[in-house]
N, C-alpha and C positions, 0 to 999 in steps of 0.2 A: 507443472514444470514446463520448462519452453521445449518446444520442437526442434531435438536435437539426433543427432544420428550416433549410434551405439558405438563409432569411433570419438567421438567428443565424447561421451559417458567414459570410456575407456580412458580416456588421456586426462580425464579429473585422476583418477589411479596413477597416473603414469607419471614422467616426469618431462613431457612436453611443455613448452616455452607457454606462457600467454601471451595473449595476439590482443590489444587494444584499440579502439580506434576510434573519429569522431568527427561528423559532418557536421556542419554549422547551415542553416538557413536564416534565407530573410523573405519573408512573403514571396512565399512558395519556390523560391531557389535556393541554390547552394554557393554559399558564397566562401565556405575552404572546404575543402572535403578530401579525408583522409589523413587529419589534420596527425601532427607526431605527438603524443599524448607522453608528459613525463613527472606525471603524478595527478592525483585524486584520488575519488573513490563516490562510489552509488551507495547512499541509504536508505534503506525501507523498512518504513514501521506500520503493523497491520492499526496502530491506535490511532492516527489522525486520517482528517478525511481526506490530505493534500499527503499520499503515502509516503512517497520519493524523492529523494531530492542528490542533488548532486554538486558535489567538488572538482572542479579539473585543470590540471592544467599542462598549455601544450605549449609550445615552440614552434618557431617556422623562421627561416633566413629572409631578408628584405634585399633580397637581390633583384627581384622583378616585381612589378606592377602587382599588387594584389587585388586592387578595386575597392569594396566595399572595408571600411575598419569594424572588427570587430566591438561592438557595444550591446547595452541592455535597454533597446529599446524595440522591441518586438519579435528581435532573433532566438533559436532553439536549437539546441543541439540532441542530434541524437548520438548514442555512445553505445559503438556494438564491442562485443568482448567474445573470446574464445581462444581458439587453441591452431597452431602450425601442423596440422597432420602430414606428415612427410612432405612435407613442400606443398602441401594446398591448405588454406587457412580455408577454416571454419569461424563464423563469426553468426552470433545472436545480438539483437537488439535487448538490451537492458533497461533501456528507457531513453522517451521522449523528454525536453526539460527548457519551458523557458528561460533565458538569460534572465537572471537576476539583477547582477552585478558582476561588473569586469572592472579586471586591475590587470593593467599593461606596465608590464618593466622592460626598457631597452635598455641592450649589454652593448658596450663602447668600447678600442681599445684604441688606442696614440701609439703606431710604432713608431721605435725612431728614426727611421727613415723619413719620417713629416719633419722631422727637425732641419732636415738639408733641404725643403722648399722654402721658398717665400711667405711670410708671415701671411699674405692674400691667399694663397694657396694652402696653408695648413687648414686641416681638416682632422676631426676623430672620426674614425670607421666605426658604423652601426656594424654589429656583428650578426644578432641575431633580436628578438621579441617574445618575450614569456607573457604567455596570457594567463591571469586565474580567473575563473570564470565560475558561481555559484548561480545554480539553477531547482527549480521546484518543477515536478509535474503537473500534465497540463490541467488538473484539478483547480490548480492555485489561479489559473486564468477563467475557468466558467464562475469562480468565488468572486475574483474582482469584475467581470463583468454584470454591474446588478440591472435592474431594468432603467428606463429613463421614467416609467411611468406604473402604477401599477394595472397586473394585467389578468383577468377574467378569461380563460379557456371556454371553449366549447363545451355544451354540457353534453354526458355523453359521449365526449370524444376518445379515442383510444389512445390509452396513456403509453404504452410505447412511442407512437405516432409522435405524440406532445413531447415528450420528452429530444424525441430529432428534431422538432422545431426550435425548440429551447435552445439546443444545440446549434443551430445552426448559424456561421457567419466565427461562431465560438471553436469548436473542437469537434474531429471526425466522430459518429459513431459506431460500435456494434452490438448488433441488436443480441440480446443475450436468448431469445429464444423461448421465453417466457410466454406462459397462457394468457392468451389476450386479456385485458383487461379497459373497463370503461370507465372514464370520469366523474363522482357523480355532480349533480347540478350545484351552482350558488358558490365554487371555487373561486379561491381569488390570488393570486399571487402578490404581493406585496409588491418590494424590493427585491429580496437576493436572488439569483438564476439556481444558483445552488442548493438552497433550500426550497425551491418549486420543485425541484427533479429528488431532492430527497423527500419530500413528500408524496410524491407519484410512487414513488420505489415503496414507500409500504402500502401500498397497494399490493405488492407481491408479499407474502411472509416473513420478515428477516431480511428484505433485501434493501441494499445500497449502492451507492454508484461508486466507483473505479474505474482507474487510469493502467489502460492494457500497455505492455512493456511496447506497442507500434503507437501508443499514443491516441486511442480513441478511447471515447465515454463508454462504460458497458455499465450492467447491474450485476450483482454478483449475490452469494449469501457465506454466512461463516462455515455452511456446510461445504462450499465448495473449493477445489483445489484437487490437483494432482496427488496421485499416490507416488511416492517415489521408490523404487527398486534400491534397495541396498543402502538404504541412509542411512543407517549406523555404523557404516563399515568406515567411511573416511571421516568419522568425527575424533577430533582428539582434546578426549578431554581427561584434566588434571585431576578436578577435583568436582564433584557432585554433592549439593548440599540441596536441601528440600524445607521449605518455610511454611508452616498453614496461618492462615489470618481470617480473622472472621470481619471485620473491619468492612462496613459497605454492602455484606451478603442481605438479601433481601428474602423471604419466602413466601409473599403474595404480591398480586399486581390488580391495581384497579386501572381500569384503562377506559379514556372518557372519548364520549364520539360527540355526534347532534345528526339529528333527522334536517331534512331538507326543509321542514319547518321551523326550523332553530330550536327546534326541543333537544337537550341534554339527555346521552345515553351514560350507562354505565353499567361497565364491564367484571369482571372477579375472576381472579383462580388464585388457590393457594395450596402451597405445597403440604400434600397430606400425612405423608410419611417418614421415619427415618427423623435422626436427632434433630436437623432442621425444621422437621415440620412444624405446619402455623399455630400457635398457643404448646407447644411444646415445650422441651428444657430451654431452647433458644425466642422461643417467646413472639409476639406479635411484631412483626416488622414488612409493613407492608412497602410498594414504592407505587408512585402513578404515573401514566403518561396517558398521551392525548392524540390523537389527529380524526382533524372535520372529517378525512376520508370514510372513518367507520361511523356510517350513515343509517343504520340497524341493528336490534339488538343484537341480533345475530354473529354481525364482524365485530363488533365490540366485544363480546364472550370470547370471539376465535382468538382475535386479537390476545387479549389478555392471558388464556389458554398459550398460545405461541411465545408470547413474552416473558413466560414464566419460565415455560422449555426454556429457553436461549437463556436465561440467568446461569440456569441451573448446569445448563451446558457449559457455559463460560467459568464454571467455577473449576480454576486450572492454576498449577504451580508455574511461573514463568523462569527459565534456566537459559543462561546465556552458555555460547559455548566456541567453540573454535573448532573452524571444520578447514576440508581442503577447498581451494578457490576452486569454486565451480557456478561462475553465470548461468546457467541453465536453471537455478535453482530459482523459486517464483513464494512469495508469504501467499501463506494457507496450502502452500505443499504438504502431506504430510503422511507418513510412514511411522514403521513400528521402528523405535531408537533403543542399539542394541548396547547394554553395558554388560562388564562382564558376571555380574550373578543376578542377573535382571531385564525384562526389556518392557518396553512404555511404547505406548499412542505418543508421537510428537509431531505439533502442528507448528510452519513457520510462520512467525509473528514480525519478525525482524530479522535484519540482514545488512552488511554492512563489507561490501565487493573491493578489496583495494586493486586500483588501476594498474597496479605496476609487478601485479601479482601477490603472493606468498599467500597464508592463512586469513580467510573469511570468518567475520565474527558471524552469528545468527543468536535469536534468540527463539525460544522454542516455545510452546505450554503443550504443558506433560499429563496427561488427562486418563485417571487411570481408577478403576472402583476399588474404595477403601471402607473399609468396613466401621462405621463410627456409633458407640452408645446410645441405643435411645432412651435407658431406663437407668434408676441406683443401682441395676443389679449388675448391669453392664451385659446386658445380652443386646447383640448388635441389630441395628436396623438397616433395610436392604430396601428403601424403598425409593432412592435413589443413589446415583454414582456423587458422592462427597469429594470435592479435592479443594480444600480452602485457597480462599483467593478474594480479596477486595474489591471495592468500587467497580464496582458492574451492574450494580442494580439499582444505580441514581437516572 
């Protein structure tokens, strides 16, 4: 969750105004700031790799000199949001977002008082200027930045390190904090910048790179995220329905590397217990994946080992739901979700912040151990947490 003080927590309760607001840059300035925001909205989905994106749109009068015009050509707006505490606003950054696309509408009017000038002299008064402005975070700028050439790292080198270089001239970084980690030899980066840096990140277990709500490159994993205090208290929801699909569920992983010689490794683990388990009632279903990083039997095992976890973890109910507008809230936050004859693990996945206030959509996965058949007889198997859920394991 963002870095917020326990009077903004209080005022998601309360019935304090929301506070909107939104700075536009152009290489490295600010070119309106503080712009009057009167409609949009922030979306964030934990499924793509470009999470964020944003709708906005503001107004301003054309009564003086504004300088630069608003367009989509290298400009970003940042969009902070919060709350009026007794006459001092609190505001959090929700995200960073290059301009995509702008659509300018000017509003006109003819009094009739023009009609008693001279035909030279008649004029219609510009009133005011509606921007709508659609923007992506700044993910979607290291995607289309690809190399000019392909590019060979240092062997050896230390992939955090690589990864700020990658970055750089493209989008700020922060260092996620992560155990050093080194390159190994015979690396080669094709084309995409994005795909270098998601291939460094497994280097680390699970990990991937993300766009922090200040707008720099980090790594992150699905374990990680803020616990939230009291998240089921301001959800309101109508209706609660729960779906299991087995559609996409995987129970082994082969996972293929090469040694620094271009020898071909390969990896296994398969899920041993519990109805899923491999040659079981749900039967052989394995999935593979690949990267040159697992250079040894060894990461190739872990790897596969890890990859299997994470299916198995991901196997989760997704529930959309309607909470109270609270920016502070960040995907992969997650807390125990209270209903009334029940409460769940609920992780955010999705989010959907309207600009102008009222009810925030989110979507959740509700991750919780369910006891499921392993035999005819129906005595249950415990040998892992079951919660059906599709395509996760391609």
């Amino acid at each position: 969750m963002r870095d917020v003080s326990e009077r903004f927590l209080s005022a998601v309760q309360g019935s304090n105004a929301p506070r909107v607001t939104a700075n536009i840059w152009l290489d490295g300035r600010v070119v309106r700031e503080g712009v009057r925001v009167v409609g949009g909205h922030v979306s964030s989905s934990a499924s793509g790799i470009v999470e964020s994106s944003v709708s906005l749109q503001f107004a301003e009068t054309v009564s003086v000199e504004l300088g630069d015009p608003v367009h989509a050509y290298g400009m970003q707006v940042n969009v902070l949001a919060g709350f009026d505490l007794e006459g001092s606003e609190e505001l959090v950054s929700v995200g960073w977002f290059e301009i995509k696309e702008v659509t300018v509408a000017d509003n006109w009017v003819w009094p009739a008082w023009l009609n008693q000038l001279s035909a030279v002299e008649q004029s219609a008064l510009k009133m005011s200027t509606v921007y709508s402005l659609e923007g992506q975070d700044f993910m979607s700028v290291v995607a289309e930045s690809e190399f000019l050439a392909p590019l060979q790292p240092k062997p050896a080198a230390d992939a955090w390190t690589t990864i700020n270089e990658l970055c750089a001239g493209i989008v700020s970084v922060l260092d996620p904090q992560f155990e050093a980690k080194s390159l190994p030899a015979g690396l080669i980066f094709e084309w995409s910048r994005l795909e270098a840096i998601k291939q460094i990140a497994k280097l680390w277990d699970g990990a991937y790179p993300v766009i922090t709500s200040d707008g720099q490159l980090t790594l992150t994993t699905d374990s990680s995220g803020d616990t939230v205090a009291d998240f089921g208290a301001g959800l309101n929801i109508e209706q609660w329905t729960m779906a299991f699909d087995s559609r996409g569920l995987k129970n082994a992983v082969t996972f293929m590397g090469r040694t620094p010689a271009g020898e071909d490794l390969l990896g296994y683990a398969v899920e041993d217990a519990g109805a899923l388990r491999y040659g079981g009632p749900f039967g052989f279903r394995p999935t593979r994946q690949s990267s040159d990083l697992m250079d040894t039997q060894a990461k190739v095992d872990a790897a596969a080992a890890t990859a299997l976890q994470t299916m198995i973890s991901r196997r989760t109910v997704s529930q959309d739901l309607s909470a109270l507008w609270n920016p502070a809230l960040e995907l992969r936050d997650r807390n125990r979700l209270v209903l009334p004859d029940e409460s769940w693990t609920a992780r955010v996945t999705g989010s959907r912040l309207p600009l102008l206030g009222g009810p925030m959509g989110l979507t959740v996965e509700i991750s919780n151990p369910v006891k499921v058949s392993s035999s005819a007889s129906g005595e249950p198997g415990y040998g892992f947490d079951y919660y059906g859920g599709g395509g996760y394991g391609d």
